[in-house]
C-alpha positions as CSV (number, residue, x, y, z in Angstrom):
1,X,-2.6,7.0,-23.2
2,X,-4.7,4.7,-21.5
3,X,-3.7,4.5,-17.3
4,X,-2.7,0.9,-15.8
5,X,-5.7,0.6,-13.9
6,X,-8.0,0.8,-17.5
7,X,-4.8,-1.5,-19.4
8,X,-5.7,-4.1,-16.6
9,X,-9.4,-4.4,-17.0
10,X,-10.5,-2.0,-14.3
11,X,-11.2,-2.7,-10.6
12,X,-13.4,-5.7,-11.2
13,X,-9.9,-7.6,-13.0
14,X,-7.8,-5.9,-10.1
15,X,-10.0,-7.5,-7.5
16,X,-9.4,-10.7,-8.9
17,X,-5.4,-10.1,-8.9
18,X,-5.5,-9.3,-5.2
19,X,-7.4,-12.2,-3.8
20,X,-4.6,-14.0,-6.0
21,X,-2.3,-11.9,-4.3
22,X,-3.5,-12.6,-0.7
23,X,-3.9,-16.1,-0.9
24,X,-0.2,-16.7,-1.8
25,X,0.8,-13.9,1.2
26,X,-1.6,-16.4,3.6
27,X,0.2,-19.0,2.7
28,X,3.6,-17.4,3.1
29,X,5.3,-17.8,6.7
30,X,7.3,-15.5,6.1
31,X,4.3,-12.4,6.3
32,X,1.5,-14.3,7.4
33,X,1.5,-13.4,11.0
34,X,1.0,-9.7,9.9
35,X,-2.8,-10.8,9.4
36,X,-3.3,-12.9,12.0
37,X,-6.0,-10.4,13.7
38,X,-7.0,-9.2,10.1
39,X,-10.3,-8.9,8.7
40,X,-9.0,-10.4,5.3
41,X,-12.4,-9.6,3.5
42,X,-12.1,-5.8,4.5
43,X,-8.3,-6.0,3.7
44,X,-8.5,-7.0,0.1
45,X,-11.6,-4.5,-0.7
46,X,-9.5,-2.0,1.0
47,X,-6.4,-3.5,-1.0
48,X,-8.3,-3.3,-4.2
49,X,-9.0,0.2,-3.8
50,X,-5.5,1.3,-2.9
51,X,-4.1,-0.8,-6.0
52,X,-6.9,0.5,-8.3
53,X,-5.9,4.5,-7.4
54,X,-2.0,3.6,-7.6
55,X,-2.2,2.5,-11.2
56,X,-4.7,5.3,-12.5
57,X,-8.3,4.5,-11.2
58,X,-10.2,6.8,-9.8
59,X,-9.3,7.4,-5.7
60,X,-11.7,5.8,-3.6
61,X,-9.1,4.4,-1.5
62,X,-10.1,6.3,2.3
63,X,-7.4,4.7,4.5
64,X,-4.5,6.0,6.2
65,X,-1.0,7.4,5.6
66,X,1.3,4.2,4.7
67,X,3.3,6.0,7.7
68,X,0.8,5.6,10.0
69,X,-1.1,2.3,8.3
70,X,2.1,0.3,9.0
71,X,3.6,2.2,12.3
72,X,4.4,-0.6,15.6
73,X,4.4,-3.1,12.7
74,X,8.3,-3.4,12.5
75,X,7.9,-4.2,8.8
76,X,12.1,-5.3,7.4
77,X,13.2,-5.3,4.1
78,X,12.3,-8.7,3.4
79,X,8.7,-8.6,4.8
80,X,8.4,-6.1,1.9
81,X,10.3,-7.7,-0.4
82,X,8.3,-11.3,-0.1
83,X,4.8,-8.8,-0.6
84,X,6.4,-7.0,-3.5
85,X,7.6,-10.9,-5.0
86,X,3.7,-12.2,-4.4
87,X,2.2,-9.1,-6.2
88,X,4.7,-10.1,-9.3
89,X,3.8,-13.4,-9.3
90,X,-0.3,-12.5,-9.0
91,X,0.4,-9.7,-11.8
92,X,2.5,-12.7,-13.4
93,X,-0.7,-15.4,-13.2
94,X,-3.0,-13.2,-14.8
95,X,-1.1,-12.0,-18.0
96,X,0.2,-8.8,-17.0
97,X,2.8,-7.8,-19.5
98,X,6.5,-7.8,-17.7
99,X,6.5,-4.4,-18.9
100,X,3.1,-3.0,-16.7
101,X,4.8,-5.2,-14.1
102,X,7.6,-2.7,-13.7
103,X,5.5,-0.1,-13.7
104,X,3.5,-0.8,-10.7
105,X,6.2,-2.5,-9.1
106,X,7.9,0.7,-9.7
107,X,4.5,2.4,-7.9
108,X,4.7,-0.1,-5.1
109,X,9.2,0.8,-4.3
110,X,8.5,4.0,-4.0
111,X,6.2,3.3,-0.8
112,X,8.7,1.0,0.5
113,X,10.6,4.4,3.1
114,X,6.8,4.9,4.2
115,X,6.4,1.0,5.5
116,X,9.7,-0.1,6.5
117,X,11.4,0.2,10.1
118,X,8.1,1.7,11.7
């Protein structure tokens, strides 16, 4: 069985759903502020990475514990929850079966006790 990351078309098609994904999170109020001070180039290679190795690609992704990656951030449950609704709606845009949806929207919940509150 072929892994997510080779269903969606590898990391050059994942690439493409993140800068999706981080144009409608820019343009969100609600989570915007988080990348005020972001290099947003470095953030969606870096992004593109993570996403690839979460679905099944090979791990290249070399950043930090999501602990540590998110700690003085103060992240809530609906600072995840409008991130989590933009990646559905970029997985959405570009054909991604509702099924596959769930699955990495599964892969993405189960980070949500290493983000929130820190």
């Amino acid at each position: 069985m072929s892994t997510l990351y080779e269903k969606f078309g590898g990391e050059e098609t994942i690439a493409k759903v993140v800068n999706y994904f981080y144009d409608l999170v820019l343009a969100d109020d609600t989570v915007n502020h988080f990348f005020k001070h972001t290099d947003m180039e470095k953030q969606r290679k870096h992004q593109t990475k993570f996403i690839s190795f979460a679905l099944g690609g090979p791990n290249q992704y070399s950043g930090g514990a999501m602990s540590k990656v998110h700690e003085g951030m103060d992240l809530q449950p609906a600072h995840f929850d409008a991130i989590v609704k933009h990646l559905r709606s970029a997985l959405l845009h570009f054909g991604v079966s509702e099924d596959d949806i769930s699955k990495a929207l599964n892969k993405v919940e189960s980070l949500r006790g290493d983000i929130l509150y820190k």
